[in-house]
KEMITI-941181 format. One record per atom (N, C-alpha, C, O): residue in one letter; z negated, x negated, y negated. Coordinates in steps of 0.001 Angstrom, whole numbers, padded with zeros to 6 digits, always signed. Each point is the difference from the previous one (the first is absolute). Layout:
N
aZXY
...
//
This chain:
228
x-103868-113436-087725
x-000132+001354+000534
x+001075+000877-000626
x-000204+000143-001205
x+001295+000494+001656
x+000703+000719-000065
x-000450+001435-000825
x-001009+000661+000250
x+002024-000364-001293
x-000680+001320-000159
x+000257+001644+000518
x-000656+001011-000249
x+001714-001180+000951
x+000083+000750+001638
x-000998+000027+000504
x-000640+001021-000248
x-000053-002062+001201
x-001004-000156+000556
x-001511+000644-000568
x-000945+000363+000701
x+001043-000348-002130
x-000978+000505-000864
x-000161+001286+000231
x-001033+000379+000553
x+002020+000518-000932
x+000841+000920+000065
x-000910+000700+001162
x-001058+000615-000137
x+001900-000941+001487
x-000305+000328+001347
x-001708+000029-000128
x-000607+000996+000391
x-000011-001998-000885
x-001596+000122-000125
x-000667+001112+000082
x-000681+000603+000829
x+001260-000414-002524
x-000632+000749-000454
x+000513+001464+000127
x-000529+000857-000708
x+001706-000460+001722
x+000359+000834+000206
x-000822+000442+001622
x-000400+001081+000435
x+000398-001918-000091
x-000713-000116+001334
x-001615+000139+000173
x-000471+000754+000851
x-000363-001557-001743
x-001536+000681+000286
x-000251+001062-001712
x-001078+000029-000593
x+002350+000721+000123
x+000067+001320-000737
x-000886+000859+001282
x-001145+000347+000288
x+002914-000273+000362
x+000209+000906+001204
x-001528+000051+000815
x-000791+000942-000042
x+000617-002261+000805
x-001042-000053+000935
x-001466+000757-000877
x-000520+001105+000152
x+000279-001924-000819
x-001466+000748-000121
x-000265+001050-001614
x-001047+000277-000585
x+002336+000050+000306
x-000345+001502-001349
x-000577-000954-001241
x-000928+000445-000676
x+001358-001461+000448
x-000957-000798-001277
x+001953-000229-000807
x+001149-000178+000403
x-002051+000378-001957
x+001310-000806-000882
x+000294-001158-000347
x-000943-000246-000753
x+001822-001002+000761
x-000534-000906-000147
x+000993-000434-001432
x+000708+000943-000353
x-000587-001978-000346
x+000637-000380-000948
x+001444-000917+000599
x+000275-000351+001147
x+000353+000185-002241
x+000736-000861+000630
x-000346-001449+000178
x-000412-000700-000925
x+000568+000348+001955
x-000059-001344+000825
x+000493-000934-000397
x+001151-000174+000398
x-001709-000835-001314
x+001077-000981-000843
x-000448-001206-000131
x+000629-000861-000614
x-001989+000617+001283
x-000911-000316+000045
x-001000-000406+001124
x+000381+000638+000981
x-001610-001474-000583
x+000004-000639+001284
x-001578+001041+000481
x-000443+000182+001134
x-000008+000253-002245
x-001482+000451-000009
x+000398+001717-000723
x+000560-000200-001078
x-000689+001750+001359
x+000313+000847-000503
x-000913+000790+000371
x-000304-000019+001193
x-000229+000722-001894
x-001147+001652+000484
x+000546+000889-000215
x+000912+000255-000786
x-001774+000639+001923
x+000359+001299+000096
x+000123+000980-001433
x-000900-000164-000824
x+001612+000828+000613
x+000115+000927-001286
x-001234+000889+000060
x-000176+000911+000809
x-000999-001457-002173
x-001486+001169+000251
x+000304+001504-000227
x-000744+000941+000274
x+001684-000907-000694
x+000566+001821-000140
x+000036+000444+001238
x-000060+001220+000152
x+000159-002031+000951
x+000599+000815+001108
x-001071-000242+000993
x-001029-000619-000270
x+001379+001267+001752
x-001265-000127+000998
x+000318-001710+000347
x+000884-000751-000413
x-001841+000570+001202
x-000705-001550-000140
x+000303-000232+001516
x+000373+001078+000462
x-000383-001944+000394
x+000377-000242+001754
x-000975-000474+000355
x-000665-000840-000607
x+000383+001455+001949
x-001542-000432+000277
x-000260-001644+000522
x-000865-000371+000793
x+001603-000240-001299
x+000107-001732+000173
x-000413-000616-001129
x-000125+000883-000848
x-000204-002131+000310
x-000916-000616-001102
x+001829-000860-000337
x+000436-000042-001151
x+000001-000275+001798
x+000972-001407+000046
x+001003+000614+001138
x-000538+000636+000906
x+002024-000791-000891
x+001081-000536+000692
x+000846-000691-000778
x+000542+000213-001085
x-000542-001397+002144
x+000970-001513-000492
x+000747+000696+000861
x-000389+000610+000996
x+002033-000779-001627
x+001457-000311+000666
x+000689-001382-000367
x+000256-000492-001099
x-000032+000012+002445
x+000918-001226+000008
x+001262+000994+000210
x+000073+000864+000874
x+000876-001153-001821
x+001210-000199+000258
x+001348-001031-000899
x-000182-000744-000964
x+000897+000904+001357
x+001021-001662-000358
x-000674-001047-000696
x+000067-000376-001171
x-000715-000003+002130
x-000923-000974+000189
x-001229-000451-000987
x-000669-001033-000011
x+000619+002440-000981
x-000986+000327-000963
x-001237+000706+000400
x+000229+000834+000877
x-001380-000898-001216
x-000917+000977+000022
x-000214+001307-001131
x-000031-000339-001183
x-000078+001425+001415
x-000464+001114-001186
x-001369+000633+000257
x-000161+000597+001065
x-000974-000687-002070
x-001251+000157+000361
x-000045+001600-000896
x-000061+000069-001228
x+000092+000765+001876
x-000446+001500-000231
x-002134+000537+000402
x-000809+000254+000892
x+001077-000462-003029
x-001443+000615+000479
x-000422+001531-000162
x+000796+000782-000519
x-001745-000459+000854
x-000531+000759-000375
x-000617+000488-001295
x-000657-000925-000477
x+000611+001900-000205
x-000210-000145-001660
x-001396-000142-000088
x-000418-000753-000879
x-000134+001144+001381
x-002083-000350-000223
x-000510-001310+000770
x-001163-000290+000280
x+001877-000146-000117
x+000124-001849+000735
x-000922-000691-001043
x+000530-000157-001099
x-001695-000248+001218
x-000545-000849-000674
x+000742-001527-000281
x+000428-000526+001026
x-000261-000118-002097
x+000292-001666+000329
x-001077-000605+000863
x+000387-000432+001087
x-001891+000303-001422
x-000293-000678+001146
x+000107+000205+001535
x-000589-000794+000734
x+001209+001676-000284
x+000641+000837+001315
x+001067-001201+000441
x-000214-000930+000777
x+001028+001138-001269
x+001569-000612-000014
x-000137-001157+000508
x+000510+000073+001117
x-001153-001755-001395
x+000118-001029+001025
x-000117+000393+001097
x+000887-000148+000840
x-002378+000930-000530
x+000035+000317+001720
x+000917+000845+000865
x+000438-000185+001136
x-000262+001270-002103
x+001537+000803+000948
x+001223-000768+000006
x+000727+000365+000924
x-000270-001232-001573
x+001403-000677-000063
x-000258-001047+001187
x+000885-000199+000833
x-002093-000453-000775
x-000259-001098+001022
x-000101+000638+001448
x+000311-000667+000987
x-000749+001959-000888
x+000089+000339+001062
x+001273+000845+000354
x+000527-000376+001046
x+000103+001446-001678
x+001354+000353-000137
x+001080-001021+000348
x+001034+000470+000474
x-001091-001482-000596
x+000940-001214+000238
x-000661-000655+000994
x+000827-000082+000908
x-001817-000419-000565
x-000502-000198+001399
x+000652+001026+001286
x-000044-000386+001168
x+000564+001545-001501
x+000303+000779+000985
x+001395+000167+000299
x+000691+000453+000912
x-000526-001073-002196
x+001711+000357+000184
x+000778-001266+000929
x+001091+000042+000569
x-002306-001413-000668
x+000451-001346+000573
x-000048+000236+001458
x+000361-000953+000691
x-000743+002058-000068
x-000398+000059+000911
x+000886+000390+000792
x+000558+000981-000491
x-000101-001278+001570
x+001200+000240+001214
x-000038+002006+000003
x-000976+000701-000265
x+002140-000316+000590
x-000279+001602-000080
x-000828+000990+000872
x-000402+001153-000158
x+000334-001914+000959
x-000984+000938+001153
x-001363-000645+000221
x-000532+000005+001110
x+000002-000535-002136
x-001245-000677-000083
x-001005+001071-000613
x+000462+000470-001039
x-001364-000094+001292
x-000604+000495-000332
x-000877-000408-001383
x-000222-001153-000370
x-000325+002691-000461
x-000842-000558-001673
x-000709+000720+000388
x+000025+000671+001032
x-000898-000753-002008
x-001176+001393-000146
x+000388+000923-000018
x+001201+000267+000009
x-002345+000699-000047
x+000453+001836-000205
x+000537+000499-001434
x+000710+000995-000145
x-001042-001621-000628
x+000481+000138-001478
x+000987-000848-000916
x+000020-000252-001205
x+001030-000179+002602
x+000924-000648-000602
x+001215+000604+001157
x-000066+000100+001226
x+001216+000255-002234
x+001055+000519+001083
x+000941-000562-000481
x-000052-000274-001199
x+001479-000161+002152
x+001102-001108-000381
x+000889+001294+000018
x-000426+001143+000161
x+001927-001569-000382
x+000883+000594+000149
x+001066-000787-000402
x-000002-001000-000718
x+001672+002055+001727
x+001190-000858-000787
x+000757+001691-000618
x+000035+001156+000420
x+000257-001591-001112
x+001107+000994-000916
x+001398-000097+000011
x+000511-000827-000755
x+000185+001502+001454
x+001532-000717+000578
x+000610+001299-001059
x-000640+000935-000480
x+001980-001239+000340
x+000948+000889-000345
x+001695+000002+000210
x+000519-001051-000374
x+000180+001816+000779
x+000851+000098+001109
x+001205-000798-000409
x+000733+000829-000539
x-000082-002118+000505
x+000712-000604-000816
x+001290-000115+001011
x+001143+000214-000403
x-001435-000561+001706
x+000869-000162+001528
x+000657+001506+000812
x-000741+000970+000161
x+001687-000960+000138
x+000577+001301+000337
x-001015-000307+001793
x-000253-001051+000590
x-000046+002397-000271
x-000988+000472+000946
x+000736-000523+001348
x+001151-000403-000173
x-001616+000360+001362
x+000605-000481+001339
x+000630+001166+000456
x+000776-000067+000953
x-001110+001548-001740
x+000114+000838+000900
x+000749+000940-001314
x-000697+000310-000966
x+002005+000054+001028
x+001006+000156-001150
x-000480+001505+000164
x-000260+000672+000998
x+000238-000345-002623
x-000725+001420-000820
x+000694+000709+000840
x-000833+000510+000749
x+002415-000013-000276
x+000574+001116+000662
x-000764+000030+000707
x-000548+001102+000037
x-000048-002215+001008
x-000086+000594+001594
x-001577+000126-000358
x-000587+000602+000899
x-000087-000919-001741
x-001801+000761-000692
x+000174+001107-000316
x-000892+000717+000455
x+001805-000051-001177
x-000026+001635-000235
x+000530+000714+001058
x+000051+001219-000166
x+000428-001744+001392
x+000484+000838+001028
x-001383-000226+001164
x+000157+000396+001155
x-001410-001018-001551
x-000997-000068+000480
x-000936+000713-000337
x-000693+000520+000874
x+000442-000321-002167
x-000754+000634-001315
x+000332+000897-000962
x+001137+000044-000470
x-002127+000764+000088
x+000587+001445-000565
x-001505-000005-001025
x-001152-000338+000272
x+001725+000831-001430
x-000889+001074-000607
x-000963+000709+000726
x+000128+000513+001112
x-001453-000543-002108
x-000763+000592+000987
x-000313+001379-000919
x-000023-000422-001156
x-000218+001816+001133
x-000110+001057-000737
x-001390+000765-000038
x-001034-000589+000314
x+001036+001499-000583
x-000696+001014-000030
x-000073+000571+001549
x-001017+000150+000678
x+002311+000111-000332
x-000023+000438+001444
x-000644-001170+001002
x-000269+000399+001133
x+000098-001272-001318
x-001212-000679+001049
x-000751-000792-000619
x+000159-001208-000178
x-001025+001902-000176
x-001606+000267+000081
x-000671-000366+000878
x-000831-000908+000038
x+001480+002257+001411
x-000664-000030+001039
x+000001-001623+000734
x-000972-000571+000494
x+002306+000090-000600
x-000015-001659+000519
x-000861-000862-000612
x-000755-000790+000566
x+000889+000966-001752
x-001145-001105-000578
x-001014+000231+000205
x-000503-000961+000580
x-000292+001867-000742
x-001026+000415+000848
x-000901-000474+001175
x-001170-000372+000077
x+002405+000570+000996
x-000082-000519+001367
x-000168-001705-000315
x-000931-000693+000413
x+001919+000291-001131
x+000335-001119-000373
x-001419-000573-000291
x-000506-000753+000832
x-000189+001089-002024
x-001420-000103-000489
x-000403+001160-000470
x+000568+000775-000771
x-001959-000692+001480
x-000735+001375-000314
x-000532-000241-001676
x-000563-001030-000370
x+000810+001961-000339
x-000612+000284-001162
x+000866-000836-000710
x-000696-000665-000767
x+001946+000358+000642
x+000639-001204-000812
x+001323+001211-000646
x+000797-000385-000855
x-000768+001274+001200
x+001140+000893-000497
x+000004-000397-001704
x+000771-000830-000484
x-001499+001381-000071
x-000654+000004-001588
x-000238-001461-000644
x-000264-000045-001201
x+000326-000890+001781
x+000321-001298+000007
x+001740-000366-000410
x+000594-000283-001040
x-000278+000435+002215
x+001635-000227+000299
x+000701+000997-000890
x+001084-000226-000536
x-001581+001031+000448
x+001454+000980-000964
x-000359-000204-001628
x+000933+000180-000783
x-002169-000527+000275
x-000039-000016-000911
x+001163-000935-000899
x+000241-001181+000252
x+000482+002058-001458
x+001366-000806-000562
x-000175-001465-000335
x+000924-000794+000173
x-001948+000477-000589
x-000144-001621+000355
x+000134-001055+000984
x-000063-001228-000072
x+000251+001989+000939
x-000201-000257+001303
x+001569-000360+000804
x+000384-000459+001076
x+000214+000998-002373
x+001874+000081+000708
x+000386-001628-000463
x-000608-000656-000845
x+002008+000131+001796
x+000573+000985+001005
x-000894-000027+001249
x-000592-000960+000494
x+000649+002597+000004
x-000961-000280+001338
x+001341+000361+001000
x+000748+000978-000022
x-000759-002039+000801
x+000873+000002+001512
x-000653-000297+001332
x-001117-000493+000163
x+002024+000887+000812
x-000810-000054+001134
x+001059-000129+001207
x+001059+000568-000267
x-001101-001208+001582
x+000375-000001+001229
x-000626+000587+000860
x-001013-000378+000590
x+002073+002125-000392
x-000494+000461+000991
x+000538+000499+001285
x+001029+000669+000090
x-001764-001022+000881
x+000659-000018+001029
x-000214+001065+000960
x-001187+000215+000246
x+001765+000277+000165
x-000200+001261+000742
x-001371+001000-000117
x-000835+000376+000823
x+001049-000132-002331
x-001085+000563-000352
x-001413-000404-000110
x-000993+000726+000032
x+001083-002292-000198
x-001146-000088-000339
x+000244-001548-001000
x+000801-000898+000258
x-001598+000953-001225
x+000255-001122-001445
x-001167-000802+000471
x-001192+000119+000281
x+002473-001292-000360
x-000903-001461+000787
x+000051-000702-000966
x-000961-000769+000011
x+002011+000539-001420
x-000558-001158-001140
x+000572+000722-001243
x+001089+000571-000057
x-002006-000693-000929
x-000002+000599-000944
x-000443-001087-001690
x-001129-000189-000453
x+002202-000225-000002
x-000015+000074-001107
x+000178+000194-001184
x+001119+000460-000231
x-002185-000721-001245
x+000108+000504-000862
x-000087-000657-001058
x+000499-001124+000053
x-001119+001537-001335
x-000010-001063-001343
x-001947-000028+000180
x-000685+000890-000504
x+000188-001849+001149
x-001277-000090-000333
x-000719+000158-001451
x-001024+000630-000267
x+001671-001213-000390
x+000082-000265-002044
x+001026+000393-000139
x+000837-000297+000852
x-000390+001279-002179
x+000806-000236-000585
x+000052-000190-001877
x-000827+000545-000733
x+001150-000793+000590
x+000272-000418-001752
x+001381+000379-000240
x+000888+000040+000851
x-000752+000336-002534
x+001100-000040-000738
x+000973-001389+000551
x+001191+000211+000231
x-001559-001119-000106
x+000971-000978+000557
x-000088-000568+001097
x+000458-001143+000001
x-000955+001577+001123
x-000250-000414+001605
x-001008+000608+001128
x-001193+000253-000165
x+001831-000109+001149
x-000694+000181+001072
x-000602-001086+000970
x+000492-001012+000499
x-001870+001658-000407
x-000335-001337+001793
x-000163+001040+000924
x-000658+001038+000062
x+001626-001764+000779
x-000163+000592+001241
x-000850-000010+001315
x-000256-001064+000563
x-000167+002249-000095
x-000886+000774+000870
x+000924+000416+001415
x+001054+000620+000145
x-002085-001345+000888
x+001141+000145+001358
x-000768+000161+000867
x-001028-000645-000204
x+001013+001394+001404
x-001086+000443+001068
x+000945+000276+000928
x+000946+000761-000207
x-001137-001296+001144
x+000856+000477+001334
x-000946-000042+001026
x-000824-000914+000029
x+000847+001990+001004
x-001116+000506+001319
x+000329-001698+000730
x+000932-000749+000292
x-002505+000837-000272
x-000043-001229+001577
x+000889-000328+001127
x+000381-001123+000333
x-000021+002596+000369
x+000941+000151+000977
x+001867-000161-000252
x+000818-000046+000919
x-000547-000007-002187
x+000849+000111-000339
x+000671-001614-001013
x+001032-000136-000657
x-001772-000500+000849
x+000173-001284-000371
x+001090-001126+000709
x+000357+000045+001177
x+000116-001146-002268
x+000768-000426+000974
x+001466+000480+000498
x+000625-000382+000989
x-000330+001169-001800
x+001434+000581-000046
x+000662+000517-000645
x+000612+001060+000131
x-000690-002004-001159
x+001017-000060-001601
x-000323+001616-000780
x+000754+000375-000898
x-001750+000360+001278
x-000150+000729-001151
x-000718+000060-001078
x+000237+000729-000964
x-001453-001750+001115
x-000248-000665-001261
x+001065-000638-001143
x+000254+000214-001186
x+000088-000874+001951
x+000937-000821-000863
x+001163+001081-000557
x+000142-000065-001221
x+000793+001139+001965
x+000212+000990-000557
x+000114+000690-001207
x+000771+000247-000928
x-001998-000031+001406
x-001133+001202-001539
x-000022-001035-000904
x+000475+000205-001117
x-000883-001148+001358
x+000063-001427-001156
x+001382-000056-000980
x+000029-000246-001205
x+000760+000459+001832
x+001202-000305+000017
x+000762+001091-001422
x+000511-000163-001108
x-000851+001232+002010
x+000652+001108-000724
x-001165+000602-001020
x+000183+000943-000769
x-001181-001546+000895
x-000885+000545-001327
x+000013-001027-001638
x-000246+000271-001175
x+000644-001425+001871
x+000341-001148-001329
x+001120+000207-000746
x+000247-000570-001063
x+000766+001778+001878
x+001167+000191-000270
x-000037+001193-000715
x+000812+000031-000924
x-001278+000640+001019
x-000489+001428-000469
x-000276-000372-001552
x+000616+000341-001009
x-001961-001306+001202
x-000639-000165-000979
x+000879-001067-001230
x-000037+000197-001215
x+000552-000962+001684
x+001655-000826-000438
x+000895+001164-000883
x+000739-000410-000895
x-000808+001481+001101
x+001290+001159+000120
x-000614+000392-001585
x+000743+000293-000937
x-002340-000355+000840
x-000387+000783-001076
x-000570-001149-000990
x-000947+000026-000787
x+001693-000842+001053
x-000128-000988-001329
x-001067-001018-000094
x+000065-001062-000618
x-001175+001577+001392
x-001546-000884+000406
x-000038-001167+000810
x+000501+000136+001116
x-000876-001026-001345
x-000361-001008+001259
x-000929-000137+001054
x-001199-000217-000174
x+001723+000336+001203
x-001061-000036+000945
x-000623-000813+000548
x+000455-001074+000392
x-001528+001431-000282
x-000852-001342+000567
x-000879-000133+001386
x-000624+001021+000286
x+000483-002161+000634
x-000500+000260+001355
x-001271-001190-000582
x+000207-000935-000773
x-001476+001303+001390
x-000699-001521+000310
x-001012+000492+000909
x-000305+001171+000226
x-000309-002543+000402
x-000695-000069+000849
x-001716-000850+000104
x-000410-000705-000921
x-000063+000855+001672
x-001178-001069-000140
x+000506-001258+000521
x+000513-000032+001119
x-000629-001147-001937
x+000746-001302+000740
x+000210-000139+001637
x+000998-000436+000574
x-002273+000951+000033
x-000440+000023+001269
x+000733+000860+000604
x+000043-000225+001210
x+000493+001028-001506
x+000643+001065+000572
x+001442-000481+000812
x+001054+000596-000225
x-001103-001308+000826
x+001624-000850+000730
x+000932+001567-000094
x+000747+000209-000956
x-000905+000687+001951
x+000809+001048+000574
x+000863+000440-001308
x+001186-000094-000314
x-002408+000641-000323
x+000358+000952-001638
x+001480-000751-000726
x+001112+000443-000287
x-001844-001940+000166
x+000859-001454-000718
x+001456+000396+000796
x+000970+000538-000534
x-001080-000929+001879
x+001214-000216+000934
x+001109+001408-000596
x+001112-000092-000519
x-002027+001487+000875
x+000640+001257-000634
x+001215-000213-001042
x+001180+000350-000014
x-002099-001158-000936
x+000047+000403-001682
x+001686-001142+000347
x+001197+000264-000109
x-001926-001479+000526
x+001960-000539-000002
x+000870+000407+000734
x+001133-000454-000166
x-001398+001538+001320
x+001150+000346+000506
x+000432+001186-000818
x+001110+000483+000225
x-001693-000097-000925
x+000492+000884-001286
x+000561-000828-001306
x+000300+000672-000987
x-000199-001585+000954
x+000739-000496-000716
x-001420-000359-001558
x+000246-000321-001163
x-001118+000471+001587
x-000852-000552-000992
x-000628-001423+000184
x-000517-000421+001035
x+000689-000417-002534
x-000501-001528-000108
x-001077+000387-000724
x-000262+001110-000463
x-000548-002488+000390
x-001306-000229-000388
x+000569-000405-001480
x+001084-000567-000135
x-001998+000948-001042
x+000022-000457-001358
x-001413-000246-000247
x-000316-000910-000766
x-000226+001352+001116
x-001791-000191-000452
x-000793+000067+000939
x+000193+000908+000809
x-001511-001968-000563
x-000669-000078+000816
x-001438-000112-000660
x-000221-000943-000759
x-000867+001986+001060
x-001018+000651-001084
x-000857-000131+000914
x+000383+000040+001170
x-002113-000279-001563
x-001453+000128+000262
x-000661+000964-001007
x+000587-000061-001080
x-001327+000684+001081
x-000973+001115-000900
x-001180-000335+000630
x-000157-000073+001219
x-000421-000069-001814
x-002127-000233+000152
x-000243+001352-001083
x+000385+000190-001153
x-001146+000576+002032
x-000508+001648-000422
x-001532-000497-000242
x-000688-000793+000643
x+000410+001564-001828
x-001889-000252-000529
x+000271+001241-000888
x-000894+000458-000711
//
């Protein structure tokens, strides 16, 4: 296991779910008890061809055979196969491949989104203004088209050392490279200020996946969480 790959880990479910973790040096690691706790018992990551078992800090030992046996039962499982309700997969990509769709012609698609539209986001999603502008929340960009903002993204998480990225584009407006776009020019943004950015998806998610590589993001980690 690479310690890049480590790296990316633990930089990656930082970001996603607000928990601290230690450094990764190691095949079995818990959550830091100083800090808030993730509402999951267990996530295993396979990556370079290793497993990393992230627990939870109030994890009993006699707990642990049964979540690892079933945590890894899920991960054997083809990606669009369905688990229980209290087990969720995921892949964690990060942008290593230059995008299909070259950064100039994404910022001549996509703009900053400000203070002065409000009113679009709004329209965009009711009650999400106070959401979207909040400074955590940057960079927030958007494609808009004759006055009206059809995809909008932002930093879903952010941390001292990375962003995951947050992407919503209207139903009607799908299907014509402005996802990929906003994708585009927000990894770049976020590139600009020193952070790494990060895309992932639910394994199941084909479309999201397809997105994420025409943005120029590969897979490094492929994760299950069982929540108790």
């Amino acid at each position: 296991m690479l310690a890049g790959d480590r790296t990316l880990l633990r930089q990656h479910i930082e970001a996603v779910w607000h928990i601290k973790l230690p450094i990764i040096n190691r095949s079995d690691v818990e959550v830091l008890r100083e800090g808030p706790q993730p509402p999951w018992k267990l996530c295993t990551a396979e990556l370079a061809g290793e497993r990393v078992n992230i627990w939870r800090a109030d994890v009993a030992a006699h707990e642990q055979r049964d979540l690892l046996m079933r945590v890894n039962e899920a991960l054997a499982l083809p990606p669009t196969a369905e688990t229980t309700p209290d087990i969720s997969r995921e892949v964690a990509l990060h942008q290593i491949a230059l995008p299909i769709l070259p950064l100039t012609t994404a910022q001549q698609i996509v703009r900053p989104l400000t203070a002065d539209d409000e009113e679009l986001v709004e329209a965009f999603e009711a009650g999400s203004v106070e959401y979207y502008f909040h400074p955590a929340r940057r960079p927030l960009l958007g494609v808009v088209v004759e006055g009206r903002l059809l995809s909008i993204a932002h930093s879903s998480r952010r941390t001292t050392e990375a962003c995951e990225l947050g992407i919503e584009t209207q139903p009607d407006a799908r299907r014509r490279g402005y996802a990929l776009a906003a994708t585009v020019a927000w990894a770049a943004s976020v590139a600009q200020e020193g952070l790494v950015p990060f895309y992932s998806a639910l394994s199941s998610n084909v479309a999201s996946l397809k997105l994420a590589e025409a943005a120029g993001y590969r897979v490094f980690a492929r994760a299950a969480n069982i929540r108790g």
